[in-house]
PyMOL Python script that loads the backbone (N, CA, C, O; Angstrom):
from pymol import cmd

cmd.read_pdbstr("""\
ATOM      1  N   UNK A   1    -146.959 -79.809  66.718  1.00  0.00           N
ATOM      2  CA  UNK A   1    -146.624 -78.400  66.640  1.00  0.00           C
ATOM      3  C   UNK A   1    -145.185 -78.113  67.046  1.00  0.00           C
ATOM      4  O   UNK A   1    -144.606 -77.040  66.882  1.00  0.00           O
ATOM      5  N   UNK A   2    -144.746 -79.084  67.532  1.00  0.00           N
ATOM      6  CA  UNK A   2    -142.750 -78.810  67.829  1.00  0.00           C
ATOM      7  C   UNK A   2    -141.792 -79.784  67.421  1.00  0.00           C
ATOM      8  O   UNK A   2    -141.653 -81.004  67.510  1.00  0.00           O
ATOM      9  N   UNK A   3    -141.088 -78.656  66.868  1.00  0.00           N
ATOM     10  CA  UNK A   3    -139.750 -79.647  65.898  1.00  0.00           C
ATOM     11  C   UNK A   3    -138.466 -78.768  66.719  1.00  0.00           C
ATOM     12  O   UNK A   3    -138.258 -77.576  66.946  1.00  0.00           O
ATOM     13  N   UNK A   4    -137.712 -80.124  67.034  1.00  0.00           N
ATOM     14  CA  UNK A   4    -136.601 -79.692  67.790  1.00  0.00           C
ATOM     15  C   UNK A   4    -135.606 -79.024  67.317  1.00  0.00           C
ATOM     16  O   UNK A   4    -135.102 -79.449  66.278  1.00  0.00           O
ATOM     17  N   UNK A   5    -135.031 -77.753  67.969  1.00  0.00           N
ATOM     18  CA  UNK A   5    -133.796 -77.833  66.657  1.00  0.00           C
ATOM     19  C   UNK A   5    -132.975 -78.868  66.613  1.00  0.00           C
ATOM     20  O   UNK A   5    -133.018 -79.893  67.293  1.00  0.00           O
ATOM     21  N   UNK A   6    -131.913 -78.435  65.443  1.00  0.00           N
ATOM     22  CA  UNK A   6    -130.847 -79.418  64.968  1.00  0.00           C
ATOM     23  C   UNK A   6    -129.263 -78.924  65.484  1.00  0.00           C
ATOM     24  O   UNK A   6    -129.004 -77.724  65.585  1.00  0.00           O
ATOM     25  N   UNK A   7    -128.544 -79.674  65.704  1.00  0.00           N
ATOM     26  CA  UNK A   7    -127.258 -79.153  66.316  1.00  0.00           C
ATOM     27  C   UNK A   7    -126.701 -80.516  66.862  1.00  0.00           C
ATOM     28  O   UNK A   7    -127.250 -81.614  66.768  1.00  0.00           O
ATOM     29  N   UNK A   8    -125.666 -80.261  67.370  1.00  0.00           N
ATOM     30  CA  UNK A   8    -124.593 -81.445  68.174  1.00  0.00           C
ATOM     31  C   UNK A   8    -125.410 -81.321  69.083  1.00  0.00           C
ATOM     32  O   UNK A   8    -125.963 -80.278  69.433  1.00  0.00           O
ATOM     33  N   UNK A   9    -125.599 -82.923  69.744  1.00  0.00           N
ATOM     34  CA  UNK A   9    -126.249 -83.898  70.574  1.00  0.00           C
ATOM     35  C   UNK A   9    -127.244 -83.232  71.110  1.00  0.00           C
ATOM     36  O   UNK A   9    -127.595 -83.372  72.282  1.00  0.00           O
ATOM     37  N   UNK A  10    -127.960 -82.176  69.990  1.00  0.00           N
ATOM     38  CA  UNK A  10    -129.469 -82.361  70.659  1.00  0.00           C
ATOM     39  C   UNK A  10    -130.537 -82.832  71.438  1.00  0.00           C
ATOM     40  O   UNK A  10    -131.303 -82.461  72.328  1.00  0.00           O
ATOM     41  N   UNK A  11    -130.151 -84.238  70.421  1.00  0.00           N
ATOM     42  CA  UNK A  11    -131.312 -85.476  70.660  1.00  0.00           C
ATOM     43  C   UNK A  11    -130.900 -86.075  72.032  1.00  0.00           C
ATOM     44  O   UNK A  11    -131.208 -87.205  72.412  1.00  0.00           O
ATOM     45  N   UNK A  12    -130.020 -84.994  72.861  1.00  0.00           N
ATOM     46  CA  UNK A  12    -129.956 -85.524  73.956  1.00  0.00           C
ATOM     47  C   UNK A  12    -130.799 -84.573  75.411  1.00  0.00           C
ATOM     48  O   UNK A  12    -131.004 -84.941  76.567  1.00  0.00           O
ATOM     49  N   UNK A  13    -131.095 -83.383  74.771  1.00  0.00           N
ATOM     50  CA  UNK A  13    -132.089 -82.736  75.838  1.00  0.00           C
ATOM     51  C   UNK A  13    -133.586 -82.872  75.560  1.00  0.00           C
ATOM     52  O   UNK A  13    -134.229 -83.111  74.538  1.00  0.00           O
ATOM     53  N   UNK A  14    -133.901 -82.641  76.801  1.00  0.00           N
ATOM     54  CA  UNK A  14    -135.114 -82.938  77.417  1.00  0.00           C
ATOM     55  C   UNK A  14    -135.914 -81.901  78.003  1.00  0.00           C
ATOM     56  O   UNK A  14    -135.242 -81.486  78.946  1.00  0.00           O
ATOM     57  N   UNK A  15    -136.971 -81.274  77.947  1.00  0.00           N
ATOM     58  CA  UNK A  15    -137.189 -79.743  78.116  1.00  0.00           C
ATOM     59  C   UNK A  15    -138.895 -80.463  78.696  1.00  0.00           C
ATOM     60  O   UNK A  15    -139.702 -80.990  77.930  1.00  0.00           O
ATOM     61  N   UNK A  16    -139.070 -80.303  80.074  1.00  0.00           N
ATOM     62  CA  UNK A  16    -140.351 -79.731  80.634  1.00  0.00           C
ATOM     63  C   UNK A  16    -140.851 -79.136  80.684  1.00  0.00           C
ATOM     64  O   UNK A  16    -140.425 -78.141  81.270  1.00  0.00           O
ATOM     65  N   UNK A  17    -141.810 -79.106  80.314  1.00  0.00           N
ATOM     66  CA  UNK A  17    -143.073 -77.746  80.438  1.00  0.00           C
ATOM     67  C   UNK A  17    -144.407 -77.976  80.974  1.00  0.00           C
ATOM     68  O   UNK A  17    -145.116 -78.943  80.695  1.00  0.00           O
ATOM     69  N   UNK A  18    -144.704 -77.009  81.774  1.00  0.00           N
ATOM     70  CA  UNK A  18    -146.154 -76.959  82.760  1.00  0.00           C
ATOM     71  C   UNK A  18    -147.120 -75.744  82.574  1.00  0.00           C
ATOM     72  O   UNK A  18    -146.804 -74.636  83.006  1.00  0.00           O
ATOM     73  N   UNK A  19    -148.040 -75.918  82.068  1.00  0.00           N
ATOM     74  CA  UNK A  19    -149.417 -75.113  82.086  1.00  0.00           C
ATOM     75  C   UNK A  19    -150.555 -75.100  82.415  1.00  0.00           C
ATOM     76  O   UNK A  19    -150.964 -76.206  82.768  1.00  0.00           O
ATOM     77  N   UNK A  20    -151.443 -74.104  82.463  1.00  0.00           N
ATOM     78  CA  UNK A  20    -152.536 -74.218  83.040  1.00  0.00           C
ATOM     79  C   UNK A  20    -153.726 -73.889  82.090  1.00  0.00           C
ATOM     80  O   UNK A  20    -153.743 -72.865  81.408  1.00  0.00           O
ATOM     81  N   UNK A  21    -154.591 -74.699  82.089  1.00  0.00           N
ATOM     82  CA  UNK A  21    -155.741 -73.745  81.306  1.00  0.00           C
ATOM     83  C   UNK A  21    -157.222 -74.036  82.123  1.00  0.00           C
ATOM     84  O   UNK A  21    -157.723 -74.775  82.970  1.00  0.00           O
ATOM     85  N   UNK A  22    -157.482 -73.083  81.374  1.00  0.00           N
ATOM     86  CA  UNK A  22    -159.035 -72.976  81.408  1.00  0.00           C
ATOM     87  C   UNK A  22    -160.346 -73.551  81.302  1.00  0.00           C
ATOM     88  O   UNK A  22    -160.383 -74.110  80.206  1.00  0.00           O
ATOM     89  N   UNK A  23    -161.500 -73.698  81.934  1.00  0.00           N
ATOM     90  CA  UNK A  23    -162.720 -74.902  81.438  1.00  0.00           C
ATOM     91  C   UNK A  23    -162.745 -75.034  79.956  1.00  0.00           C
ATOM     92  O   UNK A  23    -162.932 -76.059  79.300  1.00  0.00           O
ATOM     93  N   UNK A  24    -162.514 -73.766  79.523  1.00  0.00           N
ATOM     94  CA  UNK A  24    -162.920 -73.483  78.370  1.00  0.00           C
ATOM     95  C   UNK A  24    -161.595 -74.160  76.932  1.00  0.00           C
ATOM     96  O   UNK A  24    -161.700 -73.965  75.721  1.00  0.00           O
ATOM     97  N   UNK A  25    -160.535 -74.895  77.619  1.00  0.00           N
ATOM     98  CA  UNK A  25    -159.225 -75.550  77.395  1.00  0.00           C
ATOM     99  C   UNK A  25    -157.939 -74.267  76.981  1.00  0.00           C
ATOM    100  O   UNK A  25    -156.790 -74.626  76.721  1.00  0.00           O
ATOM    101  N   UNK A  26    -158.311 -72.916  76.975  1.00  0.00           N
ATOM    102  CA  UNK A  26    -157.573 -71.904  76.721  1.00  0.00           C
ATOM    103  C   UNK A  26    -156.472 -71.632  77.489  1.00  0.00           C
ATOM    104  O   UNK A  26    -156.630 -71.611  78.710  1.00  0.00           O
ATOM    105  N   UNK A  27    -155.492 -71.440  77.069  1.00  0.00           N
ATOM    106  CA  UNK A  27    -154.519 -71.306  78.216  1.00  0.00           C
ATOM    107  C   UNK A  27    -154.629 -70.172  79.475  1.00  0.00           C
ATOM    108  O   UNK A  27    -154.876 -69.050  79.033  1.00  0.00           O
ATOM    109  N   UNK A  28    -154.533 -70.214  80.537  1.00  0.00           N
ATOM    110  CA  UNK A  28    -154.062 -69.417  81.531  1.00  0.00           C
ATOM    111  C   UNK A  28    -152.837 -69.346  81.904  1.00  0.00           C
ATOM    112  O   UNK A  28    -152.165 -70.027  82.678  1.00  0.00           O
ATOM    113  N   UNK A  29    -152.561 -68.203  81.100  1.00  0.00           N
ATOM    114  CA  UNK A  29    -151.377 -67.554  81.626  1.00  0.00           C
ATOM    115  C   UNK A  29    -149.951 -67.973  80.656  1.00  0.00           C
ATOM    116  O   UNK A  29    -150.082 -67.724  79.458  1.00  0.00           O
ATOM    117  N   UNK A  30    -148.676 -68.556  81.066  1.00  0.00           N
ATOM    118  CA  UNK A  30    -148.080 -68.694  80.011  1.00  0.00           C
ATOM    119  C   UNK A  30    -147.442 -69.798  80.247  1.00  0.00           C
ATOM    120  O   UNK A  30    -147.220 -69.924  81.451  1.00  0.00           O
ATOM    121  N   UNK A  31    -146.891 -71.005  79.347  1.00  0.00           N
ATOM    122  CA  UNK A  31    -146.375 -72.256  79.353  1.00  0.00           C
ATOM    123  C   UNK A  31    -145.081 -71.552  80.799  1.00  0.00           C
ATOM    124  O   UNK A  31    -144.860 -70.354  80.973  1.00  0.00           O
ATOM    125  N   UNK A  32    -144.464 -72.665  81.586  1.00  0.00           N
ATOM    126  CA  UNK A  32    -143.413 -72.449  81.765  1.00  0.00           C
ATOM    127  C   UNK A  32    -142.472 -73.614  81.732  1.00  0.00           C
ATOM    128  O   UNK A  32    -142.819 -74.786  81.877  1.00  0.00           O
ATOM    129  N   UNK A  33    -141.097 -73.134  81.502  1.00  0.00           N
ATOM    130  CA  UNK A  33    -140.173 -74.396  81.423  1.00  0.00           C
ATOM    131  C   UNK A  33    -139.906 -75.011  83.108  1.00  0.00           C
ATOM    132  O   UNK A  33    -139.479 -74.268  83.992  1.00  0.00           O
ATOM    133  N   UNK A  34    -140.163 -76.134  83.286  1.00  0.00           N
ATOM    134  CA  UNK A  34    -139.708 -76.832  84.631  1.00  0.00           C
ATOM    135  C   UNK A  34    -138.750 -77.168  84.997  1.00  0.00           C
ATOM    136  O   UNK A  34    -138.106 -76.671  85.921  1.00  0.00           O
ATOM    137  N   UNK A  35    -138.352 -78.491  84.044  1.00  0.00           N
ATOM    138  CA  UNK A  35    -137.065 -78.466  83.585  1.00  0.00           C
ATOM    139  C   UNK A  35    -136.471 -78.783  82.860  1.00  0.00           C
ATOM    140  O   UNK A  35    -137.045 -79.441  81.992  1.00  0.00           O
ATOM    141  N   UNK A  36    -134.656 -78.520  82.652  1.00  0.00           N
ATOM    142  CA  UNK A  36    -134.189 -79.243  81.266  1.00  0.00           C
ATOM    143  C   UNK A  36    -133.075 -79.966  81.393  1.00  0.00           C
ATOM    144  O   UNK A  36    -132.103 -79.553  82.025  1.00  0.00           O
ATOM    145  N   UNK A  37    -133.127 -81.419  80.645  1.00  0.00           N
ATOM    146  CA  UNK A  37    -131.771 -82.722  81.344  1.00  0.00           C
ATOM    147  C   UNK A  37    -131.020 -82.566  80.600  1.00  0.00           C
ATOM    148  O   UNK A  37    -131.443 -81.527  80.093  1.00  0.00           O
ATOM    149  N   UNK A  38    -129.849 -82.887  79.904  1.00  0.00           N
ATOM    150  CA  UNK A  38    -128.825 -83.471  78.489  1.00  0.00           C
ATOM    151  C   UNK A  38    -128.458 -82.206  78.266  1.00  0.00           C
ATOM    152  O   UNK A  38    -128.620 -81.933  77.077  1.00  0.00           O
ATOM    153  N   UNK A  39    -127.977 -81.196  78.973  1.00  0.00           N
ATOM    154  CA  UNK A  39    -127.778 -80.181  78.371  1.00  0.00           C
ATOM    155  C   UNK A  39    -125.847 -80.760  78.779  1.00  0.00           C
ATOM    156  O   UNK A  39    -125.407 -81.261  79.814  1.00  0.00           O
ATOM    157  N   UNK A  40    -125.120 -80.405  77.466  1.00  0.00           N
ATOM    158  CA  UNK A  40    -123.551 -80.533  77.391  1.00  0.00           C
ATOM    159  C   UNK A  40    -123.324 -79.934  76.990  1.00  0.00           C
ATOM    160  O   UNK A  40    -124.197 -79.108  76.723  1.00  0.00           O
ATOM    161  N   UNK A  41    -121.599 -79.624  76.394  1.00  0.00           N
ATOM    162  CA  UNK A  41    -121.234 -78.472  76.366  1.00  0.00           C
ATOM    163  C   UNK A  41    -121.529 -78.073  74.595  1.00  0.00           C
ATOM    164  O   UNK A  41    -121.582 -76.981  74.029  1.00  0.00           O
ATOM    165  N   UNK A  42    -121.634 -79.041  74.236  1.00  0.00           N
ATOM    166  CA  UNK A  42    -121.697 -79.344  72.502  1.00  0.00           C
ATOM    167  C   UNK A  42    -123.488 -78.585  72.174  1.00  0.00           C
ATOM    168  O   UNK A  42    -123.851 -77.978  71.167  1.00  0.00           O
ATOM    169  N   UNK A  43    -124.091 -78.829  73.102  1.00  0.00           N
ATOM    170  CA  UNK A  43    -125.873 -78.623  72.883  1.00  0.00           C
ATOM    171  C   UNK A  43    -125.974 -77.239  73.722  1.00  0.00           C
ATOM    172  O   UNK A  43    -127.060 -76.665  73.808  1.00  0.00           O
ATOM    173  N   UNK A  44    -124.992 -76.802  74.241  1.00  0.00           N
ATOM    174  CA  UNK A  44    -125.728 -75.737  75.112  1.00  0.00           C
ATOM    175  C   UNK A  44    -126.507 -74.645  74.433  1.00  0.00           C
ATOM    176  O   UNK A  44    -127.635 -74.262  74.743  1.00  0.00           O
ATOM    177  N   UNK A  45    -125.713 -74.184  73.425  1.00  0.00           N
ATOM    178  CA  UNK A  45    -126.709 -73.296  72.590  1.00  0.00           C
ATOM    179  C   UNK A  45    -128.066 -73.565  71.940  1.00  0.00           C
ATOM    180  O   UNK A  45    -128.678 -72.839  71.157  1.00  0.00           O
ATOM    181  N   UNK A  46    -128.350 -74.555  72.344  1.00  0.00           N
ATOM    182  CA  UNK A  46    -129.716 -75.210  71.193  1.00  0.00           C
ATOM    183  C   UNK A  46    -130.214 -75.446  72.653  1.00  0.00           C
ATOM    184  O   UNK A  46    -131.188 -76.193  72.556  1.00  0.00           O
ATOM    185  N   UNK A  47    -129.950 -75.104  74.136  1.00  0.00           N
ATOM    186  CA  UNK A  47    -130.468 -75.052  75.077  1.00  0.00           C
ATOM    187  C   UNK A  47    -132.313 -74.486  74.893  1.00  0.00           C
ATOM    188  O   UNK A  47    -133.427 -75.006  74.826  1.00  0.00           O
ATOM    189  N   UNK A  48    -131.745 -73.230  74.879  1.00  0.00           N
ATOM    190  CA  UNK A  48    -133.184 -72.342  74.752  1.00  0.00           C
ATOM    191  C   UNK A  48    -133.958 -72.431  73.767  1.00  0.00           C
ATOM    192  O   UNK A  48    -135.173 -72.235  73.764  1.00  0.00           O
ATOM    193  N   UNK A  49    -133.099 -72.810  72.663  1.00  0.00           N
ATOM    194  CA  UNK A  49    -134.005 -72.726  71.428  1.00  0.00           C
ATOM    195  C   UNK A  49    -135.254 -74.099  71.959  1.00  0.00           C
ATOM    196  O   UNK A  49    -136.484 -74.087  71.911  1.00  0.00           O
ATOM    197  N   UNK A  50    -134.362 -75.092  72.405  1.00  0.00           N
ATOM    198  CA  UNK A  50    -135.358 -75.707  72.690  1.00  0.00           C
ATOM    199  C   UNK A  50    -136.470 -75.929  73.773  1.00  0.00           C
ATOM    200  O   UNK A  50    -137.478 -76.619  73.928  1.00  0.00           O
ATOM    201  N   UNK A  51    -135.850 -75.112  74.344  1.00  0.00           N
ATOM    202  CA  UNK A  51    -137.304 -74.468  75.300  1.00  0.00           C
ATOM    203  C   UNK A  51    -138.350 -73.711  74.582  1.00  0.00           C
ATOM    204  O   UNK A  51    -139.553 -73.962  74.510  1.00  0.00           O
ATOM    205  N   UNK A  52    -137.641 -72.690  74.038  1.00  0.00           N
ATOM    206  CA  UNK A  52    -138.661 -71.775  73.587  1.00  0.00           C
ATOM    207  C   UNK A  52    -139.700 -72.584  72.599  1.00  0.00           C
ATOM    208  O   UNK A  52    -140.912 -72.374  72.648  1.00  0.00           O
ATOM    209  N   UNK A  53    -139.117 -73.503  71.721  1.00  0.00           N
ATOM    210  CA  UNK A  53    -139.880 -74.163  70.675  1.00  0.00           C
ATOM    211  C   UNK A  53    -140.993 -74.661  71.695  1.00  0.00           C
ATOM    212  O   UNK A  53    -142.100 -74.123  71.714  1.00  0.00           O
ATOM    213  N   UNK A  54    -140.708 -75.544  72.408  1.00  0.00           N
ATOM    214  CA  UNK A  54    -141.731 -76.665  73.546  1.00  0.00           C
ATOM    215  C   UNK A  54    -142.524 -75.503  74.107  1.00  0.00           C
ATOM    216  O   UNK A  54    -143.727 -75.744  74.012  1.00  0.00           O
ATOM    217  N   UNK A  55    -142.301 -74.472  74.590  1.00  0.00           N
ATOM    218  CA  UNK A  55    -143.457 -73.457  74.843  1.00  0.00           C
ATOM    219  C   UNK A  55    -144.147 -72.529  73.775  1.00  0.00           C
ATOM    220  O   UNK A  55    -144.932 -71.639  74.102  1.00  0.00           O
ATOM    221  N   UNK A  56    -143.882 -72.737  72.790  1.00  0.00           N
ATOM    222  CA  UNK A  56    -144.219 -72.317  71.444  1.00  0.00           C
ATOM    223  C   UNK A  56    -145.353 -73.118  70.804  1.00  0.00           C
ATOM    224  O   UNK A  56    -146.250 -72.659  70.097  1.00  0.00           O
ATOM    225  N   UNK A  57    -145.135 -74.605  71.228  1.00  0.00           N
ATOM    226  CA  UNK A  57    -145.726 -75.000  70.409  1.00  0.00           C
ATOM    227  C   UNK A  57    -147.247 -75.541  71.305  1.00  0.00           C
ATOM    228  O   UNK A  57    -148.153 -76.079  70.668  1.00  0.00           O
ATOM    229  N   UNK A  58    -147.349 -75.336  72.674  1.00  0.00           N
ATOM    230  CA  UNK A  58    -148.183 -75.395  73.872  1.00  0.00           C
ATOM    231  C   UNK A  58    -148.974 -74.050  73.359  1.00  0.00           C
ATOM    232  O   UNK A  58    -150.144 -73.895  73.710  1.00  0.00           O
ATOM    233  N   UNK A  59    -148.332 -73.089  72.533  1.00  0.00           N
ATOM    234  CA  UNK A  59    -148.835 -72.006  72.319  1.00  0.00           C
ATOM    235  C   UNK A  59    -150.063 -72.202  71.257  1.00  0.00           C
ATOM    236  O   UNK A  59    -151.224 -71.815  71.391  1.00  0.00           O
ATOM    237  N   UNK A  60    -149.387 -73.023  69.995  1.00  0.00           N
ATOM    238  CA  UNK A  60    -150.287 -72.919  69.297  1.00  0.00           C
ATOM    239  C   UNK A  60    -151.111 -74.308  69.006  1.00  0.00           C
ATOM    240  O   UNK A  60    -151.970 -74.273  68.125  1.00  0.00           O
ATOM    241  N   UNK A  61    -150.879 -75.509  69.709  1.00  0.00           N
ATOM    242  CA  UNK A  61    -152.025 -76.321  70.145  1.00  0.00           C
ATOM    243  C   UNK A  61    -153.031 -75.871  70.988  1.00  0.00           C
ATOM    244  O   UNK A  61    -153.986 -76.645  70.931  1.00  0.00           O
ATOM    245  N   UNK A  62    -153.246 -74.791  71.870  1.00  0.00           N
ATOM    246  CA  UNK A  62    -154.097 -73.905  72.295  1.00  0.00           C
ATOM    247  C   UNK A  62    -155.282 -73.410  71.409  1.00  0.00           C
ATOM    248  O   UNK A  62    -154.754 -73.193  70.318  1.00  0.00           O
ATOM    249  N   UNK A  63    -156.412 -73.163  71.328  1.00  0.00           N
ATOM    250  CA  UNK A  63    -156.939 -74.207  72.547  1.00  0.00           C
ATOM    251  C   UNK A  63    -157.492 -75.985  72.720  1.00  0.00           C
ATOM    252  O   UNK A  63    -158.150 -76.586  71.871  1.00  0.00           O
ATOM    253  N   UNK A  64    -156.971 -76.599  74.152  1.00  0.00           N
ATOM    254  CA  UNK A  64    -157.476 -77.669  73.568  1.00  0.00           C
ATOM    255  C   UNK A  64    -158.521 -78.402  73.807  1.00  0.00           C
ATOM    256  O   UNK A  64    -159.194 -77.947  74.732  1.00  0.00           O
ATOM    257  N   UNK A  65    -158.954 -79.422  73.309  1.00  0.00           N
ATOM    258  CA  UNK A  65    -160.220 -79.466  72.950  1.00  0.00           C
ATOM    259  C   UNK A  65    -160.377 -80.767  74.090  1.00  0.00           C
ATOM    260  O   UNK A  65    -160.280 -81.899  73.618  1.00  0.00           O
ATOM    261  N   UNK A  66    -160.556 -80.662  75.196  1.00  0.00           N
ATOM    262  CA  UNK A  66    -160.754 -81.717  76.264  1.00  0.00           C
ATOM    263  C   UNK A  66    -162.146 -81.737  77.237  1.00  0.00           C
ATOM    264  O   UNK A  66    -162.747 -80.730  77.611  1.00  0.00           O
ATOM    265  N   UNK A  67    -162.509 -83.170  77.555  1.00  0.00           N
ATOM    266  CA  UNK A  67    -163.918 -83.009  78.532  1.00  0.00           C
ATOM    267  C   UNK A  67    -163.696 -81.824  79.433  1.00  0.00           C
ATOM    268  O   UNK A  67    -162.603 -81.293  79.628  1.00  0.00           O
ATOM    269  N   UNK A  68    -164.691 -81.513  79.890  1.00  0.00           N
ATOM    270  CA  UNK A  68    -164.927 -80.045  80.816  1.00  0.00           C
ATOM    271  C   UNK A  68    -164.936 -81.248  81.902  1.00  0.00           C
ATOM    272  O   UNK A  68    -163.845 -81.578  82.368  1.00  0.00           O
ATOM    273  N   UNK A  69    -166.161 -81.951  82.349  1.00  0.00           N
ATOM    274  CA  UNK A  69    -166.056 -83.396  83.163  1.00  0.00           C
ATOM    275  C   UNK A  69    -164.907 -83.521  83.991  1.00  0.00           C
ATOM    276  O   UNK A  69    -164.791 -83.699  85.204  1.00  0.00           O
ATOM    277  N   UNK A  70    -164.060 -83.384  83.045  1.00  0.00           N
ATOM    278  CA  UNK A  70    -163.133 -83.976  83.966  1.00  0.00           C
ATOM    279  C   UNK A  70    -161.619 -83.048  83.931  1.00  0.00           C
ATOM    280  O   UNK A  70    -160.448 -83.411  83.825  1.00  0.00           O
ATOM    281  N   UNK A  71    -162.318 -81.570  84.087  1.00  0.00           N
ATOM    282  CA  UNK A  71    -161.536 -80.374  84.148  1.00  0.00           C
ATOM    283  C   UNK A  71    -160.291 -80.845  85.625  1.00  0.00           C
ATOM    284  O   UNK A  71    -159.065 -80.788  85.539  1.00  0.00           O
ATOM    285  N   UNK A  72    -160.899 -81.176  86.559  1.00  0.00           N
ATOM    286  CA  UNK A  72    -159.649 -81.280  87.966  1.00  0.00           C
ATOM    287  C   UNK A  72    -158.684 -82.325  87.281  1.00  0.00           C
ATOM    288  O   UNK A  72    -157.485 -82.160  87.508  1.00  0.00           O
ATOM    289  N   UNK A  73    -159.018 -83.277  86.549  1.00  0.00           N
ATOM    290  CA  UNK A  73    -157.662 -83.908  85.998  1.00  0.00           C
ATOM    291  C   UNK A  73    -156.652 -83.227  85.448  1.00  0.00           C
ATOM    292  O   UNK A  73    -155.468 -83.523  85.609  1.00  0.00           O
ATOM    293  N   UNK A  74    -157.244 -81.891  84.492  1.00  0.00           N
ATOM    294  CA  UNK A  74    -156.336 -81.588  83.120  1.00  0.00           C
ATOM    295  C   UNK A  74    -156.263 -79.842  83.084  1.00  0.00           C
ATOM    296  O   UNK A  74    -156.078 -79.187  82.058  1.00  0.00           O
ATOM    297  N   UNK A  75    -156.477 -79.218  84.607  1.00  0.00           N
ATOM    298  CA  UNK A  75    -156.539 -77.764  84.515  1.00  0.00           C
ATOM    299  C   UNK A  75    -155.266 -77.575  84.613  1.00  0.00           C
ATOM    300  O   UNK A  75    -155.124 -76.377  84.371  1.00  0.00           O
ATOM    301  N   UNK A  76    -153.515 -78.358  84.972  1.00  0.00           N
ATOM    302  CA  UNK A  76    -152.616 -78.349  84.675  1.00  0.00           C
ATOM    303  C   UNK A  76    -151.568 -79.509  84.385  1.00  0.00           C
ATOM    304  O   UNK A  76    -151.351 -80.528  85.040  1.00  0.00           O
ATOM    305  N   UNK A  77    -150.973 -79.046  83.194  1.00  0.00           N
ATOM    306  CA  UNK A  77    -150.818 -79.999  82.431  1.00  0.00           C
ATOM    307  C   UNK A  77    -149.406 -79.943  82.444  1.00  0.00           C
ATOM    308  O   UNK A  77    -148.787 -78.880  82.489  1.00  0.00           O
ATOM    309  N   UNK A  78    -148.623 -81.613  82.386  1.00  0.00           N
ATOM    310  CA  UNK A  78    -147.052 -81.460  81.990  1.00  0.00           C
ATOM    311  C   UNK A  78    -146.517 -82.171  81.177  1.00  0.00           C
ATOM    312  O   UNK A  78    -146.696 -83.351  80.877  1.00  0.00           O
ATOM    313  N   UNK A  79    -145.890 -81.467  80.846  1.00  0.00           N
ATOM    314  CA  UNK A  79    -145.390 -82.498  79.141  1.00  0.00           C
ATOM    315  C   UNK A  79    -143.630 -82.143  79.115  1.00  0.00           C
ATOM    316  O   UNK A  79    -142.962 -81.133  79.338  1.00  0.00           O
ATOM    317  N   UNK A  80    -143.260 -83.843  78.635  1.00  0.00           N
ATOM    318  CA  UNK A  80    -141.718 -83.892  78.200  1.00  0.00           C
ATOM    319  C   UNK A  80    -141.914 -83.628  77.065  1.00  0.00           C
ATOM    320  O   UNK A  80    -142.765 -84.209  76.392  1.00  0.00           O
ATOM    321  N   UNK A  81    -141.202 -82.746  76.653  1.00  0.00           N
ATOM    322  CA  UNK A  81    -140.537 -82.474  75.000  1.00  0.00           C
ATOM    323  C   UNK A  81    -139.141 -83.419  74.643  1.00  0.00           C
ATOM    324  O   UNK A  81    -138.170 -82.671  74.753  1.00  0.00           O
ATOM    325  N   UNK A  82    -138.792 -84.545  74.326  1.00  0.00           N
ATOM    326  CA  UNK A  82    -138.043 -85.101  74.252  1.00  0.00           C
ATOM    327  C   UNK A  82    -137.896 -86.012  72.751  1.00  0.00           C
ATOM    328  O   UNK A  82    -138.862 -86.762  72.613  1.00  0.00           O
ATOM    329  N   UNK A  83    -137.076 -86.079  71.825  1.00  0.00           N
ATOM    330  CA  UNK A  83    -137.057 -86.113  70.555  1.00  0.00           C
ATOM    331  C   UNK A  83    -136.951 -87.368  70.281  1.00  0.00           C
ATOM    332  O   UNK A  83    -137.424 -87.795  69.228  1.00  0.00           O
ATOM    333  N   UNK A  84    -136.374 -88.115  71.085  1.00  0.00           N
ATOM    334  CA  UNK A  84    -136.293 -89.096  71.097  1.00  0.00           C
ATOM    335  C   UNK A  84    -137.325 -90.433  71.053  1.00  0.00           C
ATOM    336  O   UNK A  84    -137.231 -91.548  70.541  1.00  0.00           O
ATOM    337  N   UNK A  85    -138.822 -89.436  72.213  1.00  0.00           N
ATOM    338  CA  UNK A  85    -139.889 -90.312  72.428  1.00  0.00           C
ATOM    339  C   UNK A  85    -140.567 -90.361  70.680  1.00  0.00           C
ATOM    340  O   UNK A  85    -141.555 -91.048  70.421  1.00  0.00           O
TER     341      UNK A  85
END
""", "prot")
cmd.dss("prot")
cmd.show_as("cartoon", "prot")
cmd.util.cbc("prot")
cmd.orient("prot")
């Protein structure tokens, strides 16, 4: 569900994001950014875009479809957005 933008040395930031959801795998509440690495002076503008995309797209993989079982593992979740991986 996320495609990075395109721009000078993009493929060099790195955008964290942390959420929480529900038994039910629905989100609670709203993605947030944690943090973000590779930001230079060439990428700064494709800064946010690429945040916003990485919480965008937490948006619409929602909801997800995980054991209830083993809800204390996965009631918050963190993910690198990184283009590279």
């Amino acid at each position: 569900r996320w495609s990075a933008p395109q721009g000078v040395d993009v493929e060099q930031l790195v955008t964290v994001v942390e959420w929480e959801l529900n038994q039910d795998g629905t989100l609670r509440g709203t993605p947030r950014l944690v943090s973000q690495t590779g930001i230079t002076d060439s990428n700064r503008p494709q800064a946010s875009v690429h945040a916003e995309r990485a919480i965008r797209a937490v948006q619409l993989a929602a909801p997800f479809n995980l054991p209830t079982q083993f809800y204390t593992h996965w009631d918050v979740l963190r993910w690198t957005f990184d283009r590279r991986l």
